[in-house]
MDAnalysis code that builds the backbone (N, CA, C; Angstrom):
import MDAnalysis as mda
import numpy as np

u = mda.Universe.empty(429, n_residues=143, atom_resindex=np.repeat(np.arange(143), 3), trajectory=True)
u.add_TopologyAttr("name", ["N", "CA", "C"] * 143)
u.add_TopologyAttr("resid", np.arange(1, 144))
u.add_TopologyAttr("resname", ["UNK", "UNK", "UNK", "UNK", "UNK", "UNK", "UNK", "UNK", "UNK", "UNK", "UNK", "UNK", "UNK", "UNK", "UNK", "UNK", "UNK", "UNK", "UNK", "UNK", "UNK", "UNK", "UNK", "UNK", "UNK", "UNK", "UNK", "UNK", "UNK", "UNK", "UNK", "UNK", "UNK", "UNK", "UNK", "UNK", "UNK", "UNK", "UNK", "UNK", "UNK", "UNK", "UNK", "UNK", "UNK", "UNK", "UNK", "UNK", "UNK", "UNK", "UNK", "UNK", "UNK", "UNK", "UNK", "UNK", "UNK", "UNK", "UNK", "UNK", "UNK", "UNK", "UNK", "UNK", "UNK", "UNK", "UNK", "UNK", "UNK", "UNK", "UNK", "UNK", "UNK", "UNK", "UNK", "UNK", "UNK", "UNK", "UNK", "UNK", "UNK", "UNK", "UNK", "UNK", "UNK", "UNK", "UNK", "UNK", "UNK", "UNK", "UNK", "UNK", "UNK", "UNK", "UNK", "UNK", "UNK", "UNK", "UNK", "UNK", "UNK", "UNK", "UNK", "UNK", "UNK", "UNK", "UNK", "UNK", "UNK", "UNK", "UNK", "UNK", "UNK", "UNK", "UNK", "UNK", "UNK", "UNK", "UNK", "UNK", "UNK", "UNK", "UNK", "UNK", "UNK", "UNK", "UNK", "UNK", "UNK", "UNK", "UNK", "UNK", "UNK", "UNK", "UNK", "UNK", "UNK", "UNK", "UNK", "UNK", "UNK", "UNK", "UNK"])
u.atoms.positions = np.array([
    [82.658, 134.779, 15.517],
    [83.975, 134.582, 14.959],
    [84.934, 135.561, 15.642],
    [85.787, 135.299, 15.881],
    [86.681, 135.957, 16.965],
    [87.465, 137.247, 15.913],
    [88.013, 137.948, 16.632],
    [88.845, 139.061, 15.915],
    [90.362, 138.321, 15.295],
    [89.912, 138.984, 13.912],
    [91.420, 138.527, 13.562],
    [92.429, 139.551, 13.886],
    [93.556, 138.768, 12.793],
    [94.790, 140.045, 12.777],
    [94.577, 141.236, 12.072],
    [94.273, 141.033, 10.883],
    [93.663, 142.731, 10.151],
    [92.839, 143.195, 10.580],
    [91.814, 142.952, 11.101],
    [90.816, 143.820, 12.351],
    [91.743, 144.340, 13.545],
    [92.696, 143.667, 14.095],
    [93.101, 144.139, 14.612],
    [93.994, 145.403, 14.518],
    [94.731, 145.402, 13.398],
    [95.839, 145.963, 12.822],
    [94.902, 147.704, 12.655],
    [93.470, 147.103, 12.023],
    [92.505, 148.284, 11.743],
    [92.009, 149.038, 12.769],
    [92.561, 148.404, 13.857],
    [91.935, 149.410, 15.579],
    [93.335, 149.689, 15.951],
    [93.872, 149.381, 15.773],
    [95.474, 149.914, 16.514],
    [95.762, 151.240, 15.274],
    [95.380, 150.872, 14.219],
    [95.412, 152.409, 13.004],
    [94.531, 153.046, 12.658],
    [93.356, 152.743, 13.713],
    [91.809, 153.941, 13.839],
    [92.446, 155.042, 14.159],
    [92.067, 156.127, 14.484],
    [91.887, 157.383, 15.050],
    [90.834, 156.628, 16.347],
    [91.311, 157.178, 17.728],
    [90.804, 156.502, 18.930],
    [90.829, 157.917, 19.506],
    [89.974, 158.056, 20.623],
    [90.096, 159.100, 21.840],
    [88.923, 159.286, 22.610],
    [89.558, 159.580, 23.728],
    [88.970, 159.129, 24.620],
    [88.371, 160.822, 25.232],
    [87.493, 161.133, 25.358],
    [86.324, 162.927, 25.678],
    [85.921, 162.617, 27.294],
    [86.587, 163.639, 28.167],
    [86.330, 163.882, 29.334],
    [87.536, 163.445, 29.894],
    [87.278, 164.197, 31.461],
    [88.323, 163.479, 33.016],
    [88.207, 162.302, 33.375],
    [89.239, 161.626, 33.610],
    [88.643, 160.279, 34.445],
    [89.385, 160.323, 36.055],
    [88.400, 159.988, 36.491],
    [88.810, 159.883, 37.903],
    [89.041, 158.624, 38.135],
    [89.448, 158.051, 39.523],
    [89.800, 156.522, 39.833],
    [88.537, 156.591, 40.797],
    [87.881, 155.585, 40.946],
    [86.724, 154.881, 42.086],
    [87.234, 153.781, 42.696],
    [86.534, 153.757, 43.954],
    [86.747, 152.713, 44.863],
    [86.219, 151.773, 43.762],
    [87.162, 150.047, 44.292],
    [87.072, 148.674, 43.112],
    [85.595, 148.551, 43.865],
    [84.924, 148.057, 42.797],
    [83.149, 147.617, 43.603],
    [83.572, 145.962, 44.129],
    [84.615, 145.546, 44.190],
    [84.905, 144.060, 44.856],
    [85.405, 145.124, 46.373],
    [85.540, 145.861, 46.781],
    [86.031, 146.650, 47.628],
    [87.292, 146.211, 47.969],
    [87.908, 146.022, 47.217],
    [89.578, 145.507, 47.727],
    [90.342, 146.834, 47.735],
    [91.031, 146.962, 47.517],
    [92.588, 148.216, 48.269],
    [92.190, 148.984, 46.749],
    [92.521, 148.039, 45.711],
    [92.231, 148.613, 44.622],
    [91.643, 150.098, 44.072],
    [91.791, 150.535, 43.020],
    [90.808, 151.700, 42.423],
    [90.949, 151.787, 40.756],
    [89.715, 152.013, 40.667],
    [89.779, 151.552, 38.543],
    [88.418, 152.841, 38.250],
    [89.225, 152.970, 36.736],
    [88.261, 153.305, 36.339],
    [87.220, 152.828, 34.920],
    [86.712, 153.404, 34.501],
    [86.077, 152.667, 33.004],
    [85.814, 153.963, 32.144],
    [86.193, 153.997, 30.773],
    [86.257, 155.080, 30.055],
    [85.762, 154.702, 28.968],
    [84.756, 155.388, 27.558],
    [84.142, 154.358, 26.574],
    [85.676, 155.386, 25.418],
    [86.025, 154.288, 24.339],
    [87.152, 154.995, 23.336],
    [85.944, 155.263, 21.888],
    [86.251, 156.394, 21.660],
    [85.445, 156.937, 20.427],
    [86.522, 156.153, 19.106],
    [85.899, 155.800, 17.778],
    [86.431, 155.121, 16.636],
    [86.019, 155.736, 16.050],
    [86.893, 155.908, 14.892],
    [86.639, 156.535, 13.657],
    [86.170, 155.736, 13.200],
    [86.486, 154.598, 12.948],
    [85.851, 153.227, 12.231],
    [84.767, 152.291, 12.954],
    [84.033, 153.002, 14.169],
    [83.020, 152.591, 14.721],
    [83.268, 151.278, 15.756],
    [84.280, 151.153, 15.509],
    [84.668, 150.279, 17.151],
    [84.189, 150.130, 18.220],
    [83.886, 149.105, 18.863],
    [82.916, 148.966, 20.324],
    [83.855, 148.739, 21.593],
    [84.867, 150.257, 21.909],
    [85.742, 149.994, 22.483],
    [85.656, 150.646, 23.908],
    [86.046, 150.078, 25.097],
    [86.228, 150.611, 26.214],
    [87.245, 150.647, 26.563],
    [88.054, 151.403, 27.941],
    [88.962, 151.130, 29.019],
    [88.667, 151.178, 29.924],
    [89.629, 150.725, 30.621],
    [89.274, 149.925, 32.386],
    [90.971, 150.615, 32.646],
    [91.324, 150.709, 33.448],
    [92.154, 150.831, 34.429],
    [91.650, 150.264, 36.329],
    [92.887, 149.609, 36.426],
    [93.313, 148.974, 37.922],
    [94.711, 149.214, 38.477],
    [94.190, 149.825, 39.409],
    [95.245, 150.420, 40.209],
    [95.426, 150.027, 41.834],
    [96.091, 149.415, 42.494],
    [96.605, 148.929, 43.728],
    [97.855, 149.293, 44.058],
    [98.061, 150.388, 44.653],
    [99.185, 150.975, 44.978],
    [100.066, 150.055, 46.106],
    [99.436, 149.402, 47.195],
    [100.061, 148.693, 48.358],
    [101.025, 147.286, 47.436],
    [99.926, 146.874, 46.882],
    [100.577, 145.775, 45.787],
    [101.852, 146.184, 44.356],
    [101.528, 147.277, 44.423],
    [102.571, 148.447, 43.307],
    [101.880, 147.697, 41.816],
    [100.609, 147.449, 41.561],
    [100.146, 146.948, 40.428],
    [99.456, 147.959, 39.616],
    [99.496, 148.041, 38.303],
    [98.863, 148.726, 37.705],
    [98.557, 148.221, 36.488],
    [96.829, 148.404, 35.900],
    [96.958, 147.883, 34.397],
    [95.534, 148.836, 33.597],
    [96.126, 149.175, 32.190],
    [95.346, 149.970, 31.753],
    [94.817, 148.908, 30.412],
    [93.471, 148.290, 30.208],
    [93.524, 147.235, 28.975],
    [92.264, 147.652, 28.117],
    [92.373, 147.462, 26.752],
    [91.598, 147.822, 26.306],
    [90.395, 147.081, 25.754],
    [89.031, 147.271, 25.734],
    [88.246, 146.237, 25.538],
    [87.195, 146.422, 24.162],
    [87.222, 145.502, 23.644],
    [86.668, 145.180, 22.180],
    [85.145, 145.055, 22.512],
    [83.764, 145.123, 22.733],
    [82.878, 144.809, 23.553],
    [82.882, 143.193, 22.666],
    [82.721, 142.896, 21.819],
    [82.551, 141.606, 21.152],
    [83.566, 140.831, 21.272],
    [84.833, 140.940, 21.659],
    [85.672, 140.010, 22.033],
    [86.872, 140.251, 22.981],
    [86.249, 141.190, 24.135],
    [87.015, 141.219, 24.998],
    [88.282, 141.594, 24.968],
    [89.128, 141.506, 26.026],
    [90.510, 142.329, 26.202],
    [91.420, 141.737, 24.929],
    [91.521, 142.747, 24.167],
    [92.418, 142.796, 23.028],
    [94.058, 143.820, 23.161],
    [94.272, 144.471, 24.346],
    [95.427, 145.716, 24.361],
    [95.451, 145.999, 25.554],
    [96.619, 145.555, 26.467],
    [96.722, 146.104, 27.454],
    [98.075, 145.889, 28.026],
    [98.317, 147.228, 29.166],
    [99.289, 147.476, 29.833],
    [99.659, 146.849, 31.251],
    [100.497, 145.714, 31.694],
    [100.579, 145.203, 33.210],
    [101.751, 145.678, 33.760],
    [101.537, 146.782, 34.674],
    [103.038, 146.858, 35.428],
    [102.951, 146.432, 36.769],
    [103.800, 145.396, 37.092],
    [103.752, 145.058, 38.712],
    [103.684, 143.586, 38.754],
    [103.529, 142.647, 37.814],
    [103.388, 141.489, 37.881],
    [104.131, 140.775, 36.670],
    [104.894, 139.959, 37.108],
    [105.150, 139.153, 36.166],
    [104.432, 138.240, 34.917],
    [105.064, 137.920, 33.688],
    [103.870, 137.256, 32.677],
    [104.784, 136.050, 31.996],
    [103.905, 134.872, 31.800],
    [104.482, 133.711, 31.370],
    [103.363, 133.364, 30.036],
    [103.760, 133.479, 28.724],
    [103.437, 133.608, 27.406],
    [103.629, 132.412, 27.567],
    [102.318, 132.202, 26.391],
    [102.049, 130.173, 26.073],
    [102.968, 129.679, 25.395],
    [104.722, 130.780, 24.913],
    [105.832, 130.342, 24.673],
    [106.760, 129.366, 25.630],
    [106.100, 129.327, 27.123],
    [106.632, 129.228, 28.037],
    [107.963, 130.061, 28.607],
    [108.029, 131.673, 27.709],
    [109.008, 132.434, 28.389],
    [108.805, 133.133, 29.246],
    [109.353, 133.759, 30.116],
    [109.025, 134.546, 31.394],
    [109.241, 136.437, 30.474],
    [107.813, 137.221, 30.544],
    [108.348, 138.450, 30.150],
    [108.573, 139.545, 31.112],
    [108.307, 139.578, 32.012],
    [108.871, 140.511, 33.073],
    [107.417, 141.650, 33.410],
    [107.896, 142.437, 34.547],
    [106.559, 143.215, 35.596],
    [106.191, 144.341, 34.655],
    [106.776, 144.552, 33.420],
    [105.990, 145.540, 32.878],
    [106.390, 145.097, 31.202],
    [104.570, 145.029, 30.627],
    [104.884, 144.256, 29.807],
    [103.324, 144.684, 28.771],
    [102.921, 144.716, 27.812],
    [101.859, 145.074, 27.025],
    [101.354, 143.511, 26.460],
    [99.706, 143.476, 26.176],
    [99.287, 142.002, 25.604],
    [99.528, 143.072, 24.351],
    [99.015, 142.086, 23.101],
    [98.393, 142.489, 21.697],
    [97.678, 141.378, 21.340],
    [96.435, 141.553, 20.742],
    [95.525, 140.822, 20.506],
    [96.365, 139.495, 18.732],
    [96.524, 138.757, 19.227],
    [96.741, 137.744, 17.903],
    [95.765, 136.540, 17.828],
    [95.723, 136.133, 16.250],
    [94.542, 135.304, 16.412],
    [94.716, 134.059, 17.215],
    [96.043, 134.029, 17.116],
    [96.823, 132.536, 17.748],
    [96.382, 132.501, 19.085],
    [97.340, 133.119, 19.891],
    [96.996, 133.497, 21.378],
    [95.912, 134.674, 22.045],
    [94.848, 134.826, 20.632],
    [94.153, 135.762, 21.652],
    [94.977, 136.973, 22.998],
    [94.562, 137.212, 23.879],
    [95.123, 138.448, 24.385],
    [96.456, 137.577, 25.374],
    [96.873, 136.222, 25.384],
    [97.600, 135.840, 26.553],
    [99.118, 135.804, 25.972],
    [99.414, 136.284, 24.976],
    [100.874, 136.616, 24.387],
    [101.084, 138.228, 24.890],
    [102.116, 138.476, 25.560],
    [102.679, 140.144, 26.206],
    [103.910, 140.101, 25.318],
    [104.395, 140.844, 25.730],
    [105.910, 141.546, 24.806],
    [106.450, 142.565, 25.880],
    [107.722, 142.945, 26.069],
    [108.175, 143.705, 26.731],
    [107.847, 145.177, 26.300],
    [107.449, 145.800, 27.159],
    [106.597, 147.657, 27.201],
    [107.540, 148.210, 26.889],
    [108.220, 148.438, 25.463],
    [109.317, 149.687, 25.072],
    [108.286, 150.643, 25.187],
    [109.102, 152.243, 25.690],
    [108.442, 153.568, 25.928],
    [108.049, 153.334, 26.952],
    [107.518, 152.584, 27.622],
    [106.901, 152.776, 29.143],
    [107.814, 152.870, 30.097],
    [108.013, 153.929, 30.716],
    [108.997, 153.724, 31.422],
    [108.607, 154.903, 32.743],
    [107.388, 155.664, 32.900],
    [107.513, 155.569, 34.319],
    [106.822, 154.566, 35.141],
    [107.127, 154.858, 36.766],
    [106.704, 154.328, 37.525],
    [105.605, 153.989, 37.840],
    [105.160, 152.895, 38.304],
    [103.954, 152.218, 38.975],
    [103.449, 152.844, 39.889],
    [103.904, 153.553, 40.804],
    [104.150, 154.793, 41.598],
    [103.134, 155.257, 41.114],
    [103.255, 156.021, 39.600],
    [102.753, 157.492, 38.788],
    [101.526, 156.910, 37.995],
    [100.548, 156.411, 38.175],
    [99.359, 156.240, 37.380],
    [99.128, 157.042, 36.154],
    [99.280, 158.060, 36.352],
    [98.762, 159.456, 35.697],
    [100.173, 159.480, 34.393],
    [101.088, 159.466, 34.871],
    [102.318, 159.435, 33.857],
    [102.483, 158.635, 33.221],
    [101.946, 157.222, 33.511],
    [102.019, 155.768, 32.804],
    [100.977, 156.576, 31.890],
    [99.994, 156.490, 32.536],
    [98.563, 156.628, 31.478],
    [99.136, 157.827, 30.358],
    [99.534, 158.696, 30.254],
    [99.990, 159.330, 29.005],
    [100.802, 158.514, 27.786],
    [101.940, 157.825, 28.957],
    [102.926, 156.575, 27.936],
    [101.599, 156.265, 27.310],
    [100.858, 154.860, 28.107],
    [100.257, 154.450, 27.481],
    [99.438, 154.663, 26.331],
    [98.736, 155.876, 26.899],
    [97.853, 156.496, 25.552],
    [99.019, 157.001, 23.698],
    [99.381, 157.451, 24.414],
    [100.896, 157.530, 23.339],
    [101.115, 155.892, 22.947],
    [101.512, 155.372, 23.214],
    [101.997, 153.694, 22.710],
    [100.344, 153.205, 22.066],
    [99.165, 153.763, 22.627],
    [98.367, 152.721, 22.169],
    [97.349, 153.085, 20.691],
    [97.690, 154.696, 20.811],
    [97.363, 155.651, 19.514],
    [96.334, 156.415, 20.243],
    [95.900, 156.931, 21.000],
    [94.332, 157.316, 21.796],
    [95.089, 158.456, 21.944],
    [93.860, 159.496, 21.733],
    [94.121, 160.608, 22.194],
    [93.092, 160.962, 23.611],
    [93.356, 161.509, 24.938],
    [92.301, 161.421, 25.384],
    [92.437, 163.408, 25.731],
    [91.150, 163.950, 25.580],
    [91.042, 165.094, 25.503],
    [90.080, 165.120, 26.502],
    [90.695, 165.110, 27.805],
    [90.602, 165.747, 29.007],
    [91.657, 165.361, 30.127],
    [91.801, 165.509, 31.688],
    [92.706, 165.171, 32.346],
    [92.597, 163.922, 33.056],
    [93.317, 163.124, 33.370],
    [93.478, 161.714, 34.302],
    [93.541, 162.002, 35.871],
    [92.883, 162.333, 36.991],
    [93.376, 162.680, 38.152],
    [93.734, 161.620, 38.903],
    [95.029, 161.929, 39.591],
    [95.881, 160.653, 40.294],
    [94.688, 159.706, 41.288],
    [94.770, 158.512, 41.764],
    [93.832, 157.752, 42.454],
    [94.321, 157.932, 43.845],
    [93.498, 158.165, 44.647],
    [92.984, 158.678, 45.818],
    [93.378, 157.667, 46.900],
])
């Protein structure tokens, strides 16, 4: 049975954080790319990961968060445009949220996000700030 909305509502108002550095690695598809994978600690026992993808030549960046039982539920796209099953256009920097309707393919425009695609490391604070995570160690820029 897929995640609803009050499950959801109940991970966006966990206590989340994320213990240790993360570095960026070469993408194992070996493209230009570099990502990393981080596991998120729950207060409420959540089976949560992050991923970050980063392609600087392309100016793309996305930090999303993953539910292990139902997949990308929260995430950040800067660098690409997004077309919601509203058929509206939301623009290159833009957040999903998990709804039961549209599952993760509804975005919304990224209020607070506002540095550059450029800055991996500076997004990733926005982000962690916008997404409730605390992460208690450092992010080092991708290589």
């Amino acid at each position: 049975m897929p995640l609803s909305n009050t499950e959801f509502a109940a991970i966006m108002a966990d206590h989340k954080r994320i213990d240790g550095d993360i570095y960026w690695q070469e993408d194992e598809d070996h493209s230009p790319a570099r990502q990393f994978r981080a596991d998120i600690y729950s207060g409420g026992g959540w089976s949560l990961f992050i991923q970050g993808r980063y392609n600087r030549g392309a100016a793309k960046l996305t930090y999303s968060r993953i539910l292990r039982t139902d997949g990308h539920i929260y995430g950040l796209c800067l660098g690409n445009d997004h077309h919601n099953p509203q058929c509206n256009q939301v623009g290159d920097r833009h957040l999903h949220r998990w709804t039961e309707r549209y599952r993760d393919k509804e975005a919304h425009v990224a209020q607070g996000i506002t540095a550059s695609v450029a800055n991996p490391v500076a997004v990733w604070r926005e982000f962690c700030a916008a997404a409730g995570i605390v992460h208690n160690g450092s992010m080092y820029p991708p290589r």
